[in-house]
C-alpha positions in Angstrom: -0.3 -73.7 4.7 -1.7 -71.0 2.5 -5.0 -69.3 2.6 -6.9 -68.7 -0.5 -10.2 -67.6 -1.2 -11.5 -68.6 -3.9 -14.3 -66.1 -6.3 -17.0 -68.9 -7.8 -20.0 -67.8 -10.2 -23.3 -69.7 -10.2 -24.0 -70.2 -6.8 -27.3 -68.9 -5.3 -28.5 -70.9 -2.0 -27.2 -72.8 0.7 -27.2 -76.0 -1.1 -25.1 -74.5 -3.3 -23.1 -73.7 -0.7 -23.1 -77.5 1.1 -22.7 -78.7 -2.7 -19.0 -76.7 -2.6 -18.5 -77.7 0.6 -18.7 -81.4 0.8 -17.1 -81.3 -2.5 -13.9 -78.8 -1.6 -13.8 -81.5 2.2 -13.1 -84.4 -0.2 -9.4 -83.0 -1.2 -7.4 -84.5 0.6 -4.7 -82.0 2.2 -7.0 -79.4 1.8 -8.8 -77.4 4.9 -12.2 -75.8 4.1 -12.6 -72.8 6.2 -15.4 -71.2 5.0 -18.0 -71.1 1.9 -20.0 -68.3 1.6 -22.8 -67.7 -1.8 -20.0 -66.7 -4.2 -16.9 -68.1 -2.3 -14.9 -70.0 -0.2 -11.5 -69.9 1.8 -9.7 -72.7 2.3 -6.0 -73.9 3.7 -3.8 -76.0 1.8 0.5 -76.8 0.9 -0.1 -75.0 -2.9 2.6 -77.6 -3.9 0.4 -80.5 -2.8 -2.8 -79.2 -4.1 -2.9 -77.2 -7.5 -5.8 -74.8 -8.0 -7.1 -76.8 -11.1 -7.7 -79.8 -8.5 -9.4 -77.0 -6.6 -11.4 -75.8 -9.7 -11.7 -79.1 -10.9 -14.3 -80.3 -7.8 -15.9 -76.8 -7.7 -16.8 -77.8 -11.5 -18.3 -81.2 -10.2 -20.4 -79.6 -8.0 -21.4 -77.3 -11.2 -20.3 -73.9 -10.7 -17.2 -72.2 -12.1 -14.2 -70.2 -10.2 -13.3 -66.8 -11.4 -10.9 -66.1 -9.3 -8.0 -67.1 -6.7 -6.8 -64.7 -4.3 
């Protein structure tokens, strides 16, 4: 499992921040560990979850990522 935290733009307020969340906890083989106003870190097998699935429900909850590190 690799940890990754993840840079997102747009995000201002805690329901920004549940919006991520419950978002991010419906990928499967994925482990939220924490989201913060501006980013999260989360736990996941890279080979089992790409980062454009990743960036693809951060988009749904309408922010954009800027960065994985």
């Amino acid at each position: 499992m690799k940890e990754t935290t993840i840079r997102i733009e747009g995000m201002t307020c805690n329901h920004c921040v549940m919006a991520v969340r419950r978002q991010l906890a419906g990928i499967e083989g994925l482990e939220v560990e924490d989201v913060e106003i501006g980013s999260a870190v989360v736990r996941c097998d890279e080979h089992a979850v790409g980062s454009d699935r990743i960036d693809a429900a951060i988009a749904e909850a309408g922010f954009r990522v800027t960065a994985h590190e």
